[in-house]
N, C-alpha and C positions, 0 to 999 in steps of 0.2 A: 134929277132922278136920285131915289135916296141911294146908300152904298146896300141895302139890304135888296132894292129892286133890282139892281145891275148884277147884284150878285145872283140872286133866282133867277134872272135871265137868261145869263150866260150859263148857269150849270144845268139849267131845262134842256139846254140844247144839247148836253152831252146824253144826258139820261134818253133823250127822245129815240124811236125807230129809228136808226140808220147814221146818229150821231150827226155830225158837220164836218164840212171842209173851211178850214180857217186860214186862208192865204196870209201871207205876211208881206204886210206895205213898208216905205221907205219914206215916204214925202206926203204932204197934203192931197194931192192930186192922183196916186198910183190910190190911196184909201180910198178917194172918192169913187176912180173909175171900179175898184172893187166892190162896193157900196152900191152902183150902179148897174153892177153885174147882178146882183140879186146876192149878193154873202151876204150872213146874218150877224157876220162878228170876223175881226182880224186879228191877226198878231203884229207885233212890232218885231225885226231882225236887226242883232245887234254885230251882226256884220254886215248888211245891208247900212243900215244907220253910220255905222263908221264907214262903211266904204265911201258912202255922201257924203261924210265930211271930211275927205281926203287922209281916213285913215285905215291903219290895215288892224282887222278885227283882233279883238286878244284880252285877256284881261281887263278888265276897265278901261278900255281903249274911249269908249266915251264915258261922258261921269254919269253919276246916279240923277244928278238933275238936269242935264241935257237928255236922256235917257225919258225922264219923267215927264218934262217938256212936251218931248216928239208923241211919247203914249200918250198924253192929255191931247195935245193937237188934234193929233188922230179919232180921236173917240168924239172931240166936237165936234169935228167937221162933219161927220158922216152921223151919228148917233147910235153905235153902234158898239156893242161892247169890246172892248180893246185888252187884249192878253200881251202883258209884259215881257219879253224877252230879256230880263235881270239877271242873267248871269249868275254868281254866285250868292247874289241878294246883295252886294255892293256891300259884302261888309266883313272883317277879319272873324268877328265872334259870332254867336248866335243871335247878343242883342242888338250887334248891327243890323243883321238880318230883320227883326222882328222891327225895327225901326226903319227900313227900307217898306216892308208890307206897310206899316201903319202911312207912311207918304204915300203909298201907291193908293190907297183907300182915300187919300185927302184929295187928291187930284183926280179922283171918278175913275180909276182903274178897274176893269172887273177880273180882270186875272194874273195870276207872278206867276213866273217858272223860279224855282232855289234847283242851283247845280251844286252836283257834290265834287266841283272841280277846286282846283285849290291855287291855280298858277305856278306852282312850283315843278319846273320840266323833269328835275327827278321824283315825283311821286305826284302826276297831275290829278289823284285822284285823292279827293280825303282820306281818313279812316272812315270806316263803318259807324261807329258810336260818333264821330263828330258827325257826318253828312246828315246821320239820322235824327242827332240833336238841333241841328238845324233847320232841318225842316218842321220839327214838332216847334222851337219858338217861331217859326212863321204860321205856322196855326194855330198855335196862341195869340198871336197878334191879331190874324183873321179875323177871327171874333164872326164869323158867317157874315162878314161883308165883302170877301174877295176871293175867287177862285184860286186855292196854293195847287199847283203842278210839282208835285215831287220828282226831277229828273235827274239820272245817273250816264254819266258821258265816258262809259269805261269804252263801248263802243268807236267814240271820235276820238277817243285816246287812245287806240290801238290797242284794247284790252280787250280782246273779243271775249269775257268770257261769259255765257247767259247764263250759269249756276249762281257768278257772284250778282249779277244783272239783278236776278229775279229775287237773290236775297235783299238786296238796298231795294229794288221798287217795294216791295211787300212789306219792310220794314220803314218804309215812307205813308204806304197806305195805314198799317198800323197807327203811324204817327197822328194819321189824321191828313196828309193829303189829298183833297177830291181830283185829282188825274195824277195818275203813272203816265212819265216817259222816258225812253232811253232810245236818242237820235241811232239812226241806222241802226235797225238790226238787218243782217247779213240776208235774209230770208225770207219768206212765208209763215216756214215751221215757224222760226224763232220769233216770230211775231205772235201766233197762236199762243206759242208756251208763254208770254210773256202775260196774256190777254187774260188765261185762263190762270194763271200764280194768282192775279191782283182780283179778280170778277169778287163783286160785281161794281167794282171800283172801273171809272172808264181809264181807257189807255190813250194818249197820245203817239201818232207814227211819225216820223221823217222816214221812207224808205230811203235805202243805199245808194247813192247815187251811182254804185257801178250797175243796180239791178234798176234799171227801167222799164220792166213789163211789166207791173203790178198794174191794177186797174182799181178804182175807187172801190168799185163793187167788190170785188175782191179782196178789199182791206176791209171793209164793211163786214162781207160774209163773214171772216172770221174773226168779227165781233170788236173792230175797232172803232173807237167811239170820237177821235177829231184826230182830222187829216191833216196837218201842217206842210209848209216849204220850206221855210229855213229862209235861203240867201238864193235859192232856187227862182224866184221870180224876177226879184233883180240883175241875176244873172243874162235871164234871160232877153231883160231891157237894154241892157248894155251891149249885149250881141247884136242886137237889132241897130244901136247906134253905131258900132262899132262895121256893120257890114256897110250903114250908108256917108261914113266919115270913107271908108276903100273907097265908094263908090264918086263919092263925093271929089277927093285926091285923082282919080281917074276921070273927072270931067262930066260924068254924070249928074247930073242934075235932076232930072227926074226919082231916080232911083233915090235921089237924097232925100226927097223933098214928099216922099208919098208917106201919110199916115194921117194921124188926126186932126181932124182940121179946128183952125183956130175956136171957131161957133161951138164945137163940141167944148173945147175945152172951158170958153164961156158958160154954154150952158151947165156946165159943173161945176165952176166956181162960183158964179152966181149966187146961187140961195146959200153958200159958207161964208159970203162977206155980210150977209143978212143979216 
């Protein structure tokens, strides 16, 4: 598929009624079962991904090409458009940046997130003029072959504040960003306010993990355009392993052993060794 068709695909699905929910995979197999779920496109999680490979998420915890690897995996296995979770764009300057987009475009990627985090625990947030410069050479690199996500993580940084939020999304969307997002916001309101700064630019959500009664439709209604999880789904794989390894230690065996069965799992690797 060319980089110009993956890219109209993937951004169709934001513009459409009711936008998408884009779960984010970990492995060849969680993509598939997603894929088989009926989703029309995934994310990669780069604490998900580090956490499989026995590392604790942070910074460049994995590299820019193991990173790139896992998103290419993903996207062939299933066919299916695949959004980067790239972290800072895996690069000091802008032109790292714009050189991280231009790889992601050579390996079939249809979508990057650029954060405007910086790694540095006294000031984990860029300035405003770098984040902003940032993300504009990621959309010059773009070139309308790859979905750039402008995101701001004052949010996961303990900077709750949505006045500065809404000035870096808006000034991303300026840039040329086709998605605004900023993980957790605290709320509903703060969601609305944030949908209605960038319109009609679409929004990405992670809600808060301390607020779990949002409901799809409900982020929908007030106009948000792709629903992400974060590290939320492999979470919640691990729980699952994790309750029948108890069970397991306690002698149970059944309780160990109940889930997918092997044939299933056949039948989904199957046609990706194809």
């Amino acid at each position: 598929m060319a980089d110009s068709e993956i890219y109209e695909r993937f951004l169709a699905l934001h513009t459409r009624a009711g936008g998408l929910v884009m779960p984010n995979a970990w492995d060849g197999l969680s993509a598939l079962l997603l894929a088989d779920a009926g989703f029309e496109a995934i994310g990669t999680s780069s604490a998900a991904l580090a956490a499989a490979l026995g590392r604790l998420d942070g910074r460049h915890a994995v590299s820019r090409q193991e990173h790139l690897d896992h998103a290419a995996l993903l996207a062939r296995l299933t066919g299916l458009p695949v959004n980067g979770d790239f972290e800072d764009g895996y690069g000091q300057t802008p032109r790292d940046v714009a050189a991280t987009v231009e790889a992601s475009i050579d390996a079939g990627i249809a979508g990057i997130g650029i954060e405007d985090t910086s790694g540095d625990p006294e000031q984990p947030i860029r300035p405003f003029d770098e984040a902003v410069d940032r993300v504009r050479h990621a959309v010059a690199a773009s070139k309308g072959r790859i979905v750039v996500t402008g995101r701001t993580d004052n949010y996961l940084q303990g900077r709750p504040d949505l006045d500065d939020t809404i000035r870096r999304l808006t000034a991303f969307a300026e840039a040329g960003a086709d998605v605004l997002y900023a993980p957790f916001p605290p709320d509903l309101a703060a969601v609305t306010a944030i949908v209605r700064a960038v319109a009609p630019k679409p929004v990405n959500v992670v809600v808060s993990p301390t607020d779990k009664t949002l409901t799809v439709a409900e982020l929908q209604q007030a106009g948000v355009r792709r629903i992400s999880l974060g590290v939320a789904l492999y979470a919640h794989a691990m729980t699952a392993l994790q309750q029948a390894a108890t069970a397991l230690a306690a002698g149970d065996l059944a309780t160990a052993t109940t889930g997918i069965s092997f044939g299933q799992l056949k039948r989904l690797l199957s046609p990706a060794e194809s």
